[in-house]
C-alpha positions as CSV (number, residue, x, y, z in Angstrom):
1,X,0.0,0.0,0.0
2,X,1.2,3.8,-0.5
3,X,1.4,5.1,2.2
4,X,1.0,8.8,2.5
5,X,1.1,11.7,5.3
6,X,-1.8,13.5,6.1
7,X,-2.4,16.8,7.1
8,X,-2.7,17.6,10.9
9,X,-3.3,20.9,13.3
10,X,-0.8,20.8,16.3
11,X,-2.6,22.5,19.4
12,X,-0.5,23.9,22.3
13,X,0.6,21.1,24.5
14,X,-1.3,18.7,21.3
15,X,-3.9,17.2,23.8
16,X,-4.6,15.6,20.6
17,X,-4.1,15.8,16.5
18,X,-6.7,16.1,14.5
19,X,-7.3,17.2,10.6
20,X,-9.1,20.5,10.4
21,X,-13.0,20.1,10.1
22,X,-14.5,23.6,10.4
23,X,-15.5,26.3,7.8
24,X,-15.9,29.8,7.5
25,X,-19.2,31.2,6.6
26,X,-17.4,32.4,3.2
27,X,-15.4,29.5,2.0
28,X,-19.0,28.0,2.7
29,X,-20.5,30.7,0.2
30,X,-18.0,30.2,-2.1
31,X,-18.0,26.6,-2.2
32,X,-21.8,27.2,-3.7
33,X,-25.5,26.6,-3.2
34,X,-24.8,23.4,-2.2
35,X,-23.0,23.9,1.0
36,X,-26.6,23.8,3.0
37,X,-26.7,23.3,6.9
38,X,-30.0,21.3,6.7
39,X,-30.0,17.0,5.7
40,X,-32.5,16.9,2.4
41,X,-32.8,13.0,1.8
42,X,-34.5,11.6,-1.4
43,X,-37.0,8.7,-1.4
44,X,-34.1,6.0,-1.5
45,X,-32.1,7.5,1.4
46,X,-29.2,9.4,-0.7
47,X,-28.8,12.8,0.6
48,X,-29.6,15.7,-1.4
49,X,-26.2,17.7,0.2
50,X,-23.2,16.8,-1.6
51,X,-21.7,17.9,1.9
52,X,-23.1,15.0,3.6
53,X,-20.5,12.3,1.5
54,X,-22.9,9.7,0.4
55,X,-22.9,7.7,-2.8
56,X,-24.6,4.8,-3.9
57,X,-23.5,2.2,-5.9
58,X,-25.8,-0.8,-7.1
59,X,-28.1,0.3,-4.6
60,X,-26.0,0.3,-1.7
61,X,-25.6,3.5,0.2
62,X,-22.1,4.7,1.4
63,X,-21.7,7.3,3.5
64,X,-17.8,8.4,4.4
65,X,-16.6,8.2,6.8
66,X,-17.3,4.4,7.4
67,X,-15.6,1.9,9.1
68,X,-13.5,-0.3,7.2
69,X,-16.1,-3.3,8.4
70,X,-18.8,-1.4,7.1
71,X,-17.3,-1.1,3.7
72,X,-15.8,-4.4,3.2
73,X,-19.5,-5.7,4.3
74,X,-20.6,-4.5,1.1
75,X,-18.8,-6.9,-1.1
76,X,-15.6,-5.1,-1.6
77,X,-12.5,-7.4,-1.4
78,X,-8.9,-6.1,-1.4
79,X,-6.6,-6.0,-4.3
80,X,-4.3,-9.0,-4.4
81,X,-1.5,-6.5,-4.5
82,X,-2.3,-4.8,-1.2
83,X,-1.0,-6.3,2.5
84,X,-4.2,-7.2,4.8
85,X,-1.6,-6.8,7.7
86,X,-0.6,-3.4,6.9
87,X,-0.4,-1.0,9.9
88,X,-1.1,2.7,9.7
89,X,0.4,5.1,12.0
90,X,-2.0,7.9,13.4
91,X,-3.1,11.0,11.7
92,X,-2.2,9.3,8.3
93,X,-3.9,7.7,5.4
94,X,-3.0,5.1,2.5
95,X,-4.3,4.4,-0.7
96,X,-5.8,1.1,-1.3
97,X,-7.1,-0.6,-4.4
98,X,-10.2,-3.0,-3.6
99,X,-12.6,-4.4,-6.2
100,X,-16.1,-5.8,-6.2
101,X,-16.7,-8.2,-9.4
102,X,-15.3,-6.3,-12.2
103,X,-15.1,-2.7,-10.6
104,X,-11.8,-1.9,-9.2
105,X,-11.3,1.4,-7.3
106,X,-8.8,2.9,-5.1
107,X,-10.0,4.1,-1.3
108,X,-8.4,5.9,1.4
109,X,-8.1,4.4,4.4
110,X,-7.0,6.5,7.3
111,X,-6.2,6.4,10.7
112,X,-8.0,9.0,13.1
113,X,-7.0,7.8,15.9
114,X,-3.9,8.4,18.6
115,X,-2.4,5.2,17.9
116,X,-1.0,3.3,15.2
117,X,-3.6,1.0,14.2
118,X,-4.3,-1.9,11.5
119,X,-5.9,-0.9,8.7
120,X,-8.7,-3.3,9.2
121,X,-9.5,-1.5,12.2
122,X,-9.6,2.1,10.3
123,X,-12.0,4.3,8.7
124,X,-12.5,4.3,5.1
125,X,-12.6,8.1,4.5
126,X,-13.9,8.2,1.1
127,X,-13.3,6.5,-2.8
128,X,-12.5,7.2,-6.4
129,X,-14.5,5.8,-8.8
130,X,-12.5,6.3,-12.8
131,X,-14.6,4.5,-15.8
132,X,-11.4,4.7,-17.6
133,X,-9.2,2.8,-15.6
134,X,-11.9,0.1,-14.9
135,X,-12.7,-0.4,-17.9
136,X,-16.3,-0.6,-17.5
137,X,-19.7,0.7,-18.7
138,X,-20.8,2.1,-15.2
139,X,-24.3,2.7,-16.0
140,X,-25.6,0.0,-15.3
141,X,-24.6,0.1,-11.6
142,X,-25.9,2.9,-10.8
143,X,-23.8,5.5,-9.3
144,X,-25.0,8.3,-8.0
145,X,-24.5,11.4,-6.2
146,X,-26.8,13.7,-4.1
147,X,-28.9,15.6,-6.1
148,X,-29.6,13.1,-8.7
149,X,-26.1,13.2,-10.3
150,X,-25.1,10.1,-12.2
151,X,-21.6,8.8,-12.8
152,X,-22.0,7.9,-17.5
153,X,-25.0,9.9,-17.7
154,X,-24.7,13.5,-16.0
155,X,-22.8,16.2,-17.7
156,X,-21.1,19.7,-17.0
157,X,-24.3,21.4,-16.6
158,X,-25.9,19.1,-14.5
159,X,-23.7,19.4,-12.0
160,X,-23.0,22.8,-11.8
161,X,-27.3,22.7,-11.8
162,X,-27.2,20.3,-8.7
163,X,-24.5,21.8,-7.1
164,X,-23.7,25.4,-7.5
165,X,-20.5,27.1,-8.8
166,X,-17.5,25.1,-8.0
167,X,-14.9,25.5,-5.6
168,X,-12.4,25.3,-8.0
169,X,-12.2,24.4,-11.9
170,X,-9.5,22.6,-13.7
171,X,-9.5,22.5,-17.8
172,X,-7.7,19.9,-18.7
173,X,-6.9,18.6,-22.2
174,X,-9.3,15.4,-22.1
175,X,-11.3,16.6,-19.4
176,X,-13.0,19.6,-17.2
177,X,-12.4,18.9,-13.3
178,X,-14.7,20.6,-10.8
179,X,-14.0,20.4,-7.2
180,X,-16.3,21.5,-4.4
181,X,-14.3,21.5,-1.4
182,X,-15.9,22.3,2.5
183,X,-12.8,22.5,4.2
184,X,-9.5,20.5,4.5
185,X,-9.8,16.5,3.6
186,X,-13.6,17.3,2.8
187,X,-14.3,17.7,-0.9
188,X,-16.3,16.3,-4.2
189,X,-14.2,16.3,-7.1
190,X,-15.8,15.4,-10.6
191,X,-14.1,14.5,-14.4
192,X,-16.2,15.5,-16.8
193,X,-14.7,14.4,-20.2
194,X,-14.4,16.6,-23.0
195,X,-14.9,13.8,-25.6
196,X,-18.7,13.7,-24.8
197,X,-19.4,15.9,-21.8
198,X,-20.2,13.1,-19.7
199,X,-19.2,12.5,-15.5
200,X,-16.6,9.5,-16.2
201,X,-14.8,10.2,-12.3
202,X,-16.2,10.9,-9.1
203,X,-13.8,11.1,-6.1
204,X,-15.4,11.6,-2.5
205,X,-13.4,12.4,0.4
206,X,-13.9,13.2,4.0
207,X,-11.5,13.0,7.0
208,X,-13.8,15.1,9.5
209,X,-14.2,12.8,12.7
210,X,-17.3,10.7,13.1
211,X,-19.5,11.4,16.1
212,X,-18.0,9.3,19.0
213,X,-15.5,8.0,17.1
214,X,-13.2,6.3,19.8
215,X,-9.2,7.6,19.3
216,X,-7.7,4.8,21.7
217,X,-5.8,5.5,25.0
218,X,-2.3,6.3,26.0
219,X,0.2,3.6,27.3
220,X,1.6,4.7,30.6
221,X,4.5,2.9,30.1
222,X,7.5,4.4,29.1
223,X,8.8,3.8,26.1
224,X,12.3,2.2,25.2
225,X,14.1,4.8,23.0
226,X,13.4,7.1,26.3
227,X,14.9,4.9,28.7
228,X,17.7,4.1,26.7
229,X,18.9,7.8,26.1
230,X,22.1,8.7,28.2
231,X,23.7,12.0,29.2
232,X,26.5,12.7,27.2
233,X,29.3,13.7,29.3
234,X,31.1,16.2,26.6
235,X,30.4,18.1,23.2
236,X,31.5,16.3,20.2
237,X,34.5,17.6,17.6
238,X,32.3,18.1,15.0
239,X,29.6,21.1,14.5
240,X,27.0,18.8,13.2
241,X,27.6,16.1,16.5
242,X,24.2,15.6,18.2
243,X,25.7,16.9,21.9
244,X,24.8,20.7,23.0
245,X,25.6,22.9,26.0
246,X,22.4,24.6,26.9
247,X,21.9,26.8,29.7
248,X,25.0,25.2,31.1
249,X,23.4,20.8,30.7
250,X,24.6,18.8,28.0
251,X,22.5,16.9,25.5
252,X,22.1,14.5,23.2
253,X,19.5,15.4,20.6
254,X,17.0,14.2,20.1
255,X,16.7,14.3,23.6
256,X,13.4,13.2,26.2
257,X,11.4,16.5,28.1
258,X,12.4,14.3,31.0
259,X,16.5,14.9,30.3
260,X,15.4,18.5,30.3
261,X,13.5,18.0,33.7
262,X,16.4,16.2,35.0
263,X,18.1,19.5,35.5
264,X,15.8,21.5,36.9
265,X,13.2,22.4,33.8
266,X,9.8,22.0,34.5
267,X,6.4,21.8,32.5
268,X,4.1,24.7,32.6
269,X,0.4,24.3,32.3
270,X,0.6,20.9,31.3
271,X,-1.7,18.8,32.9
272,X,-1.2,15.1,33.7
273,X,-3.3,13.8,30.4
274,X,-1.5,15.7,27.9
275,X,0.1,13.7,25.0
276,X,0.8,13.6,21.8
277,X,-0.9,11.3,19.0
278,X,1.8,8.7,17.5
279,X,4.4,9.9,15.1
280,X,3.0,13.7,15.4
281,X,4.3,16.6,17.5
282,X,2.9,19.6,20.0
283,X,4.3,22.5,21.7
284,X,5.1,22.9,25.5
285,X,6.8,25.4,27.6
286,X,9.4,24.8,30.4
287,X,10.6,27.1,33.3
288,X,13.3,27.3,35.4
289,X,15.2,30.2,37.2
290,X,12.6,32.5,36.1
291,X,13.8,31.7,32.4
292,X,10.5,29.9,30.2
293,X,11.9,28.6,26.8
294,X,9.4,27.1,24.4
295,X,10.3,24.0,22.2
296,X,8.3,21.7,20.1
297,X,7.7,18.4,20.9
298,X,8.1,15.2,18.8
299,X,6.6,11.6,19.5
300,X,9.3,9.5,18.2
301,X,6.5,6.4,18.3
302,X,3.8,5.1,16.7
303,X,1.2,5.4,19.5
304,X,0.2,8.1,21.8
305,X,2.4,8.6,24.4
306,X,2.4,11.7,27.4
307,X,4.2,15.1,27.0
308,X,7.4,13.9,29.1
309,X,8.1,10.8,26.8
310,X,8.5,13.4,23.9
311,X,11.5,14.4,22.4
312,X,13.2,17.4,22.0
313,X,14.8,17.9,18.5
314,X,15.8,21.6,18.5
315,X,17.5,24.0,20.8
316,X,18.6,27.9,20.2
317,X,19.7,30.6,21.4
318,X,20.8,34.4,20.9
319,X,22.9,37.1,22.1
320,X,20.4,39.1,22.9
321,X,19.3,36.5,26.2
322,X,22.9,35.5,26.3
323,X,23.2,36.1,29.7
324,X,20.0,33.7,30.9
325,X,20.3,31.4,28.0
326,X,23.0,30.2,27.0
327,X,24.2,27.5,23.8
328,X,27.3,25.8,23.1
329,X,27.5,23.4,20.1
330,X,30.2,20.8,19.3
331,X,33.1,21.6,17.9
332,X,33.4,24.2,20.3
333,X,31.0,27.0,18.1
334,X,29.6,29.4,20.5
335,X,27.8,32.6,20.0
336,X,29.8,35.3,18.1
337,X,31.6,32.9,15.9
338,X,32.9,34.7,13.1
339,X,30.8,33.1,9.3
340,X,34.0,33.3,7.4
341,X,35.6,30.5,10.5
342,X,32.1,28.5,9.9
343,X,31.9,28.4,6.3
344,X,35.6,27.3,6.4
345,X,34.7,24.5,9.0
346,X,32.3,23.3,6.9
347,X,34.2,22.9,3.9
348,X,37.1,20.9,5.7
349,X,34.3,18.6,6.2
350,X,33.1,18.8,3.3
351,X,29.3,20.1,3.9
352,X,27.3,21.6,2.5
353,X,25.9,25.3,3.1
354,X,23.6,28.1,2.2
355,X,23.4,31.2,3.1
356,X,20.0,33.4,3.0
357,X,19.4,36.9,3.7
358,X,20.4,36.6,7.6
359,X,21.0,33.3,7.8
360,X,23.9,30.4,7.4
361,X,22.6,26.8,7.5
362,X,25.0,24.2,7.5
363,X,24.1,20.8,6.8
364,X,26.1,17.1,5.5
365,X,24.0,16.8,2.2
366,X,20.8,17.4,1.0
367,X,19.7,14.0,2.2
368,X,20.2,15.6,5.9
369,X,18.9,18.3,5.3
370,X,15.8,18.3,7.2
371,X,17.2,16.3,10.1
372,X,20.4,17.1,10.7
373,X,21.2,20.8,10.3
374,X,23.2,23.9,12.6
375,X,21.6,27.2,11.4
376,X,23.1,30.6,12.7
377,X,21.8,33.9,11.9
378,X,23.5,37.6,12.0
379,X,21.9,40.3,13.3
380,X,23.1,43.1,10.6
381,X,21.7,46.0,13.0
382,X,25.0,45.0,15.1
383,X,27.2,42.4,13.2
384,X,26.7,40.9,9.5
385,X,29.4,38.7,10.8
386,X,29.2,37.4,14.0
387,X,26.9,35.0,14.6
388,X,24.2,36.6,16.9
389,X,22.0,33.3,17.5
390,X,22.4,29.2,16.9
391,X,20.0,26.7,16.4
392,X,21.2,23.1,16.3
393,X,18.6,20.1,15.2
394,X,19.0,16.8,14.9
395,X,15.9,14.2,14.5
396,X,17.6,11.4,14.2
397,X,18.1,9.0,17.1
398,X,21.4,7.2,17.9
C-alpha cells in the first residue's frame, strides 16, 4: 500500500491531532449553493447535500466516513496486491485498491486515531471511482450522487445545476475537473470528459471525525528509546555532533522532556493527560530560574504517548538573552563565531551550506537536510558577521 502523510493541526501542548474540520461562513459561500446546513434525503435514502458524502453504488448506500467493516460488508474485497496486515500510523492515510466483481477502485483508508492501528480497524474516508481505468460501462450500476447526479450519464451542466458554482475548476486537455471542497480533507471532485461531456470520475473524500468516534488510550508505560537515552558527558569535535551545551546541561539530541527535567526544567500548564498522538508533535513550555523557553515536541512512536516521553529535536539561542540562556554546540561553536571560521569548517568537512538573507545553514547533504542541520543567523543592526543566534537540530536518534 502507498502510504501517505496527512495533514494535521498541532494545538499547544497537542492534547490531541486532529485534521481540520470547520468552515468559515465564506469558503461556505464560495463553495456554492450546495454547502446547506440542513440533511434533504431523497426517497431511496441518498442525501440531497453533496456535503453530507454519500454515494450509492448498485443500490448500496455509502456514506464516508465508514468503518473499514462497514465497507468491506458491502462486497468489496482487497486487491491481491495490497498487504491485509498493513499498519497505519496515526493521523495518516494510504491508498488502497479494492474491487467488487469487475469494478476496481482505489480508497483511502486513514487512521483517526492516537495510535497506530491496522488498517482493518480504520476508517475508510472516502473512494474514487474512474470509468477509464476500470474499464467498464458504469451505468448500469448505478452510481450516484446527491442531487440526482449520475456517474456515464450526467454532464457539466448538471452538475454545476445540482451543485452550485465550483470551488475550483481545472480545464484539462481530455477533461473539465470541478472540485467543491468544505474544508481540509472534505471535498467532491468530478471528471467530466471533454470527448462527450459526460461525469466518467467521481472522487469523494472526507477525513472530518465521526460522532464518537473512539481515538484509543495512551500507554503509561514508558517507552524504550526514552529509557535508553544517556547524558553525554562532553560536546562532540564536529559542528553537526548531536551533543549541545544549553543553559550550562549537556544533551544528546534528540533528547526526552524528561532529560530536560532532570536539570531542573519543568512543565508549565501541562496537565497530567496531555500527549501527543503517535508519530506527530505539539508544543510545550518549560521554566526554570525565572527563564521559560518554548520548544516543540516530537513523539518518536507510533502510539500516543504523554508530553514527558517526547522528544526534544531543537534547541537555540541568541545574544540578545545571552546572559539567561546560553548555547554551546560541538566543535566548540559558540555565540559570536565569526561566518567566514564557519563556512571554512564546513568545507574541511566537506558540507554543504547556504546562506539566505540573515541566515547560514550548515548541513552534510541534501539528504540531511531536514534532520540534521546547525543554522546561525547575523543580526546586521549589530554584526553581519558574528553570529548573533544558533539553532542546532538533529531528529535522528542514535
Amino acid at each position: 500500500m502507498k502510504k501517505k502523510t496527512m495533514l494535521v493541526l498541532a494545538a499547544a501542548c497537542c492534547l490531541s491531532m486532529t485534521i481540520p474540520a470547520t468552515v468559515s461562513a465564506a469558503e461556505t459561500e464560495a463553495a456554492g449553493d450546495a454547502a446547506t446546513d440542513d440533511t434533504v434525503t431523497t426517497g431511496d435514502g441518498l442525501s440531497d447535500d453533496i456535503y453530507d458524502f454519500q454515494m450509492e453504488i448498485s443500490g448500496d448506500l455509502y456514506q464516508f466516513p465508514m468503518t473499514y467493516a462497514d465497507f468491506t460488508a458491502l462486497g468489496w474485497t482487497l486487491n491481491d496486491t495490497e498487504d491485509p496486515e498493513m499498519m497505519i500510523t496515526s493521523n495518516s492515510y494510504g491508498m488502497v485498491y479494492f474491487t467488487k466483481g469487475d469494478l476496481s477502485i482505489h480508497a483511502d483508508v486513514i487512521n483517526l486515531g492516537v495510535n497506530e492501528a491496522a488498517m482493518t480497524d480504520c476508517l475508510v474516508g472516502g473512494i474514487t471511482i474512474d470509468e477509464g481505468s476500470s474499464g467498464l460501462d458504469l451505468v448500469p450500476l448505478g452510481i450516484k450522487l446527491a442531487k440526482g447526479i449520475t456517474m456515464g450519464e450526467s454532464n457539466l451542466d448538471d452538475i454545476k445545476a445540482a451543485y452550485g458554482d465550483p470551488t475550483d475548476t481545472y480545464e484539462g486537455d481530455l477533461y473539465t475537473k470541478l472540485a467543491y471542497q468544505k474544508d481540509f480533507y472534505q471535498q467532491a471532485e468530478f471528471y467530466v470528459f471533454k470527448e462527450d461531456n459526460t461525469l466518467r470520475e467521481v472522487s469523494l473524500r472526507n477525513f472530518s471525525e465521526p460522532e464518537g468516534f473512539d481515538k484509543g488510550g495512551v500507554s503509561g508505560e514508558t517507552p524504550a528509546i526514552v529509557t535508553d537515552y544517556t547524558v553525554p558527558d562532553k560536546l562532540g569535535s564536529d559542528m553537526l555532533d548531536p551533543v549541545v551545551e544549553f543553559c550550562g546541561d549537556l544533551y544528546r539530541l534528540p533528547c526526552p522532556v524528561t532529560a530536560l527535567q532532570a536539570n531542573g526544567w519543568e512543565l508549565q500548564e501541562v496537565a497530567h493527560q496531555d500527549f501527543v498522538a503517535g508519530g506527530s508533535m505539539g508544543f510545550i513550555d518549560m521554566m526554570r530560574n525565572n527563564q521559560k523557553v518554548n520548544f516543540p515536541v516530537y513523539n518518536l512512536t507510533k502510539n500516543a504517548v504523554t508530553i514527558e516521553n517526547c522528544f526534544v529535536t531543537e534547541l537555540q539561542a541568541a545574544t540578545y538573552d545571552a546572559e539567561t540562556i546560553t548555547i554551546k554546540a560541538s566543535g566548540d561553536i559558540t555565540l559570536g563565531a565569526e561566518k567566514a571560521d564557519l563556512i571554512a569548517a564546513a568545507e574541511a568537512k566537506g558540507y554543504v551550506y547556504t546562506e539566505e538573507e540573515s541566515y547560514l545553514t550548515i548541513y552534510k547533504d541534501e539528504s540531511h537536510k531536514l534532520k540534521t542541520r546547525i543554522e546561525f543567523w547575523f543580526n546586521k543592526d549589530e554584526s553581519e558577521t558574528a553570529a548573533a543566534s544558533i539553532t542546532y537540530r538533529n531528529e535522528v536518534l542514535p
